[in-house]
BAKOLVEX-358978 format. One record per residue (C-alpha): residue number from 1; residue in one letter; x negated, y, z. Coordinates in pm, 1 decimal. Last residue first. Example, Ala and Ser with C-alpha at 12.3 -4.5 7.8 and 13.67 -1.06 7.14 Angstrom:
   num   residuo         c1         c2         c3
     2         s    -1367.0     -106.0      714.0
     1         a    -1230.0     -450.0      780.0
***
This chain:
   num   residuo         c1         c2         c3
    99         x    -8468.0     9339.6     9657.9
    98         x    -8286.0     9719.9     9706.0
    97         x    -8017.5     9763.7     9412.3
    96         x    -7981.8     9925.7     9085.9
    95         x    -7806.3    10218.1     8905.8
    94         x    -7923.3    10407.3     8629.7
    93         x    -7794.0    10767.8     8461.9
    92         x    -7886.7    10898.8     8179.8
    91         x    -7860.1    11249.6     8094.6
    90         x    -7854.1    11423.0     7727.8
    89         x    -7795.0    11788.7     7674.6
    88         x    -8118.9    11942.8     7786.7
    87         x    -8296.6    11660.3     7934.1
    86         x    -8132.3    11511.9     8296.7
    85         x    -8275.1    11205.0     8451.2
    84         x    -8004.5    11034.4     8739.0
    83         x    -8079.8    10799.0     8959.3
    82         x    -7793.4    10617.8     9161.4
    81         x    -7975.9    10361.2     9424.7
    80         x    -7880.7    10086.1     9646.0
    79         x    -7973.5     9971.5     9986.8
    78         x    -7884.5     9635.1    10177.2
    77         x    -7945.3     9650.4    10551.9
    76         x    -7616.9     9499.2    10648.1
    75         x    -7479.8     9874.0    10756.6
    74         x    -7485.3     9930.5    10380.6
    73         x    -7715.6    10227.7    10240.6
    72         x    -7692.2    10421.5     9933.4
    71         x    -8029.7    10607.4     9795.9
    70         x    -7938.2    10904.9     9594.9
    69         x    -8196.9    11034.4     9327.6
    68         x    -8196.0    11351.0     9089.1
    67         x    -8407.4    11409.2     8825.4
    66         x    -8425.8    11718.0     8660.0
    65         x    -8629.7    11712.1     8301.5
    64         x    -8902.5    11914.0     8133.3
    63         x    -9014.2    11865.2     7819.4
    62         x    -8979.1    11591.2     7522.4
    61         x    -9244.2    11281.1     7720.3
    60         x    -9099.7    11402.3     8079.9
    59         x    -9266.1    11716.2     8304.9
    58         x    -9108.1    11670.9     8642.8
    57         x    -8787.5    11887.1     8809.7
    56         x    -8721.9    11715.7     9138.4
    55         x    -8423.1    11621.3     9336.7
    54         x    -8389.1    11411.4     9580.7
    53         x    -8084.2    11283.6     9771.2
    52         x    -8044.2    11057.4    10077.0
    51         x    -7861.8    10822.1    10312.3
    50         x    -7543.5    10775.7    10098.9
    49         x    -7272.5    10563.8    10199.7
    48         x    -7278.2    10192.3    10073.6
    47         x    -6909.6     9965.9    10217.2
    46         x    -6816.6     9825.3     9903.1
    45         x    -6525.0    10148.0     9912.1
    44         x    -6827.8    10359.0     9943.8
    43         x    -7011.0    10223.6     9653.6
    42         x    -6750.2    10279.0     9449.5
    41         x    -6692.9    10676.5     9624.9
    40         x    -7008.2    10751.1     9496.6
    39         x    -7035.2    10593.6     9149.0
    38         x    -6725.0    10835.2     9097.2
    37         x    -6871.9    11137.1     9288.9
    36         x    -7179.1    11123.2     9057.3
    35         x    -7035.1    11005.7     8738.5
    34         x    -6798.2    11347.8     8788.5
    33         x    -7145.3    11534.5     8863.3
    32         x    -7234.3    11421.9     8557.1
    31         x    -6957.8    11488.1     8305.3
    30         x    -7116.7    11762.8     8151.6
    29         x    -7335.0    11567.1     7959.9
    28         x    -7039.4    11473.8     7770.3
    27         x    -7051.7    11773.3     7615.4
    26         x    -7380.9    11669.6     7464.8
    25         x    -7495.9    11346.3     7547.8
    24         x    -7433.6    11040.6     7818.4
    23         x    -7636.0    10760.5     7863.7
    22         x    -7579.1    10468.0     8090.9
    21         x    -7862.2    10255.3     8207.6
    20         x    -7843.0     9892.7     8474.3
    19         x    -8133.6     9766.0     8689.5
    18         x    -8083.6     9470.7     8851.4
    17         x    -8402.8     9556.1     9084.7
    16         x    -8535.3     9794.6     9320.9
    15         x    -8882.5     9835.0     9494.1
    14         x    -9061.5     9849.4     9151.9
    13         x    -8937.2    10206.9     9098.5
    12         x    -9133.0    10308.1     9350.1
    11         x    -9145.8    10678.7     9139.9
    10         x    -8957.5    10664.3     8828.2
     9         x    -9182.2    10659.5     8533.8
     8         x    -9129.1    10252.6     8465.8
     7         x    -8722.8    10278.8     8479.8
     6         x    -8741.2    10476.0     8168.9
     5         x    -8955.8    10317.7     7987.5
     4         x    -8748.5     9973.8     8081.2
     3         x    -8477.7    10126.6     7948.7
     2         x    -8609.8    10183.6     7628.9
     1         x    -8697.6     9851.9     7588.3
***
């Protein structure tokens, strides 16, 4: 459920699907960027190399929070997407794919 909150305030959220959630909280939280490149270079070895990134700092339910978003595209057509919400020392991090 509390994914699905989640996935339900990020913008055109309904044009992706199989969405999966990871959390990660204080120190941890620092391990971000290292999620980043790692989710990164995954999706480049499947043959997905990123098109885009976005980031924003929006007004969430506890404060504010950065969110950052990477589209991934395949030369096939297929997209997918790394999406990141960061709140003071918790992030979570989703991944899904284009429908």
């Amino acid at each position: 459920a509390g994914v699905d909150a989640i996935v339900r305030r990020i913008e055109g959220s309904s044009a992706w699907t199989d969405w999966e959630a990871y959390t990660l909280g204080g120190v941890a939280a620092n391990l971000a960027g290292a999620i980043d490149h790692q989710v990164t270079t995954a999706y480049a070895v499947a043959g997905y190399f990123e098109q885009s990134r976005t980031q924003q700092t929006v007004q969430g339910p506890a404060g504010p929070e950065t969110h950052t978003r990477i589209v991934y595209g395949a030369a096939e057509g297929g997209e997918r997407l790394l999406y990141f919400v960061r709140a003071g020392q918790e992030v979570v991090w989703l991944t899904a794919r284009s429908r």
